[in-house]
C-alpha positions as CSV (number, residue, x, y, z in Angstrom):
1,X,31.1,-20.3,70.4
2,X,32.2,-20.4,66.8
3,X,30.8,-23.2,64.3
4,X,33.6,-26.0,63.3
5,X,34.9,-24.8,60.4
6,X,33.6,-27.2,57.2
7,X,36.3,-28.9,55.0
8,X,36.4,-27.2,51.7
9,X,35.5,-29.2,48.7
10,X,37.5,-28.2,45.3
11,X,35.7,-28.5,42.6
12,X,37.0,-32.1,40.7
13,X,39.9,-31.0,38.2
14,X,39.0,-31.8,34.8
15,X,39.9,-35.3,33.0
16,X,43.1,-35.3,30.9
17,X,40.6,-36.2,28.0
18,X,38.3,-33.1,28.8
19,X,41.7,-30.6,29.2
20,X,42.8,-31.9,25.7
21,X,39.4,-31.4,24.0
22,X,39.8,-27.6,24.8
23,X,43.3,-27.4,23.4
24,X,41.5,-29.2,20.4
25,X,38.9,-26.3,20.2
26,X,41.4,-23.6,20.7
27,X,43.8,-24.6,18.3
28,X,40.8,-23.9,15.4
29,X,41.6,-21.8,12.6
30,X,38.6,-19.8,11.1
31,X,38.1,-17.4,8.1
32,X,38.8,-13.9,8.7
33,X,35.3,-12.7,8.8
34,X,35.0,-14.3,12.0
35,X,35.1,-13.1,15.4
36,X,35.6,-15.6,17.7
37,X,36.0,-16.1,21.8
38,X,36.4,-18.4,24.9
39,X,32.3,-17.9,27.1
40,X,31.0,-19.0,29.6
41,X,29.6,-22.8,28.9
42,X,26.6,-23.9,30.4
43,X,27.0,-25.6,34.1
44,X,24.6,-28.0,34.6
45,X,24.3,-30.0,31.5
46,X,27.2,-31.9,31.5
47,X,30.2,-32.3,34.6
48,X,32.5,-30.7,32.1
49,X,31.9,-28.0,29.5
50,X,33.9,-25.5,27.4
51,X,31.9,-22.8,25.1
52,X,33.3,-20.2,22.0
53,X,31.1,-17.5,20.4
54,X,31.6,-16.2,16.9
55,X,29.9,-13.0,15.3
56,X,30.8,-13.0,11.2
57,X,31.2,-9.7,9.8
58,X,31.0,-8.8,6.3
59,X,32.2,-5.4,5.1
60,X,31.7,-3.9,8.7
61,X,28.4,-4.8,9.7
62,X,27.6,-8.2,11.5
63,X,25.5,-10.8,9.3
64,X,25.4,-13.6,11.5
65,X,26.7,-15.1,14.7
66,X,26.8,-18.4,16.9
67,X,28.2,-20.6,19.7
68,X,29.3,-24.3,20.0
69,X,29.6,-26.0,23.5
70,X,31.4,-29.0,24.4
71,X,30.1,-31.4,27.0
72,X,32.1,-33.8,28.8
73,X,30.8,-36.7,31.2
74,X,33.6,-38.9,32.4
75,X,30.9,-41.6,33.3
76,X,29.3,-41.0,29.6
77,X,25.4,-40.8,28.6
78,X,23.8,-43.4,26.8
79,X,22.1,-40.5,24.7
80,X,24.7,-39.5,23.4
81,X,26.9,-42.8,22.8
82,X,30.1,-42.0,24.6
83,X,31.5,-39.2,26.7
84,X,31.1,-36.1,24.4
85,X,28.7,-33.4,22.8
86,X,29.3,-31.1,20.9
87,X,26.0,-28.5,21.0
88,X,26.3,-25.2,18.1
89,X,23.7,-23.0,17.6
90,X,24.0,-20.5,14.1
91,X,22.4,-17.9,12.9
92,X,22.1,-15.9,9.9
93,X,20.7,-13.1,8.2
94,X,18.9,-14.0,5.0
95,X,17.3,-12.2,2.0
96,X,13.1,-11.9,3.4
97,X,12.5,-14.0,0.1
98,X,13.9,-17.3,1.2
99,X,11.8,-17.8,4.1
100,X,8.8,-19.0,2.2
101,X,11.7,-21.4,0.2
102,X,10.1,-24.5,1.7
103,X,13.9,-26.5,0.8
104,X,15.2,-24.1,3.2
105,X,15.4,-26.2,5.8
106,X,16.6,-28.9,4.5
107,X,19.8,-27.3,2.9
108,X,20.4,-25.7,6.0
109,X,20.5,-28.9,8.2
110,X,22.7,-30.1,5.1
111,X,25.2,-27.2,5.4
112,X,26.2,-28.9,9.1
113,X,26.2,-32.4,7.5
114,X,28.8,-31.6,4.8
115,X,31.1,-29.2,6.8
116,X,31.6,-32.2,9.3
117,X,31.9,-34.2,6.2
118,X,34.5,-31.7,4.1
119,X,36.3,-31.2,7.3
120,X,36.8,-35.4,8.5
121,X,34.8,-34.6,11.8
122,X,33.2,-38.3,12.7
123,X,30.2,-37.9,14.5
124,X,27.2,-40.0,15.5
125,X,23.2,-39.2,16.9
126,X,23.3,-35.8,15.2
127,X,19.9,-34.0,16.0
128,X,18.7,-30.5,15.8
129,X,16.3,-28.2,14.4
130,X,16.0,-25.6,11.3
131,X,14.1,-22.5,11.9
132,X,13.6,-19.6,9.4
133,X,11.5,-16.4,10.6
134,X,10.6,-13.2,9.2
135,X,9.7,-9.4,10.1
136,X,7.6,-6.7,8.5
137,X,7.5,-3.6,10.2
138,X,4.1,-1.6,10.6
139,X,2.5,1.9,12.0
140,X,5.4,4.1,13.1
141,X,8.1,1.7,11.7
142,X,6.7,1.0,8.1
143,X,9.4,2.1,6.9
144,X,12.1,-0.3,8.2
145,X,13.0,-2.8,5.4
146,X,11.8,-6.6,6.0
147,X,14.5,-8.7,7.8
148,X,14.6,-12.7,7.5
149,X,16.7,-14.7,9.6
150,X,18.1,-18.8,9.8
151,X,18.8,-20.2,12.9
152,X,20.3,-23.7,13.2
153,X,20.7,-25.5,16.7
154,X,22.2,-28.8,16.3
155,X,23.9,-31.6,18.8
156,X,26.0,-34.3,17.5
157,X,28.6,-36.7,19.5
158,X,32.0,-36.4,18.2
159,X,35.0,-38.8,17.9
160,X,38.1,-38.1,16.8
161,X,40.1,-34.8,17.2
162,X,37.6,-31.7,18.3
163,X,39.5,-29.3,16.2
164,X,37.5,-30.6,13.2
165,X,34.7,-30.3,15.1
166,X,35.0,-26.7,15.7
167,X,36.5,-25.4,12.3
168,X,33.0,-27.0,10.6
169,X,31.2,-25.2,12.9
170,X,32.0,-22.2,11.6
171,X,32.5,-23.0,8.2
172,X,28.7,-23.7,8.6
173,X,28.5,-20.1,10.1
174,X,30.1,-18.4,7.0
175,X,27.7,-21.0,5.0
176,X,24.8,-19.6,6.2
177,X,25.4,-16.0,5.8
178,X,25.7,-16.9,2.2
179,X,29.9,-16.5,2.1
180,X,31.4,-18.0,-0.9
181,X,33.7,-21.1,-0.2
182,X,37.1,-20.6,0.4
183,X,39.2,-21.4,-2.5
184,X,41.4,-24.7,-2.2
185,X,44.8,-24.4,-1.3
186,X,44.0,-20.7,0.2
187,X,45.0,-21.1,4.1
188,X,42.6,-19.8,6.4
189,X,43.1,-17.1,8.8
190,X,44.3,-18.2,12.5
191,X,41.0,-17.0,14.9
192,X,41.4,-13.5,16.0
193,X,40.0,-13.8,19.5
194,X,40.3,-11.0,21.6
195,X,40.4,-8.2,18.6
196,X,37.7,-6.8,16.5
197,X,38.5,-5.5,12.9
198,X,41.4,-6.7,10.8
């Protein structure tokens, strides 16, 4: 005898606030040194999540990369003050010198502050770390050069349009790979997502 056959659940459609958030993050513009694309966001943080990935390349070879993921809960989180998080995660290869820099840190966690700032994202609870590590190669691989890098992890609630958002996130990418500003009144590059090179 064959079991019943169970009703199928869908999976809830997403919240015309969550589906205009993502429009928000793809319609970011970014330098052309970055490489950026739509992955996989994490499932069980939030109800709702949407996720981009960015490698920056400088004169062919890849100095730093990153990822920023947007959380959603309709029913909203007292941690984080209202219904959304954005969670970014950059990191960056630096000359072995600065590690022992002990402002390091600090200026770092700064270079998030004032790209939200230069770029009118409002946020509130920001909260994250600043880690700078180094390698020396030994034996066999002595003669590999030292290699120092940054990595930033940060989570901040947004309000206002995610776009913002997004855009300092990887200003704060090109930041920390030690790219000079971009000149004002010089557009930047729409994303090139889906192509390498360029």
């Amino acid at each position: 005898m064959a079991a019943p056959e169970q009703p199928r659940i869908e999976p809830p459609s997403a919240p015309p606030e969550f589906s205009r958030a993502v429009k928000q993050m793809r319609a970011a513009k970014f330098r052309s040194e970055l490489f950026v694309e739509e992955m996989p966001a994490p499932q069980r943080i939030a109800p709702f999540a949407s996720a981009l990935s960015a490698d920056v390349t400088v004169e062919g070879e890849d100095v730093g990369s990153g990822r920023i993921v947007v959380l959603h809960d309709p029913a909203g989180n007292d941690a984080w003050l209202g219904t959304f998080r954005c969670v970014a995660y950059a990191r960056a290869e630096i000359d072995p010198e600065l590690v022992s820099d002990p402002m390091l840190a600090g200026v770092g966690w700064s270079w998030l502050t004032e790209a939200l700032e230069a770029h009118g994202a409002a946020y509130a609870v920001p909260s994250g770390s600043v880690t700078c590590v180094s390698s020396e190669s030994f034996g066999g691989m002595a003669d590999e050069p030292a290699t120092a890098q940054l990595e930033i992890r940060a989570s901040w609630s947004p309000t206002g349009d995610l776009t913002a958002h997004v855009e300092a996130w990887g200003e704060l990418l090109c930041t920390a790979v030690g790219l000079p500003p971009v000149p004002e009144g010089v557009a930047t590059m729409p994303s090139r997502r889906g192509q390498r090179g360029g």
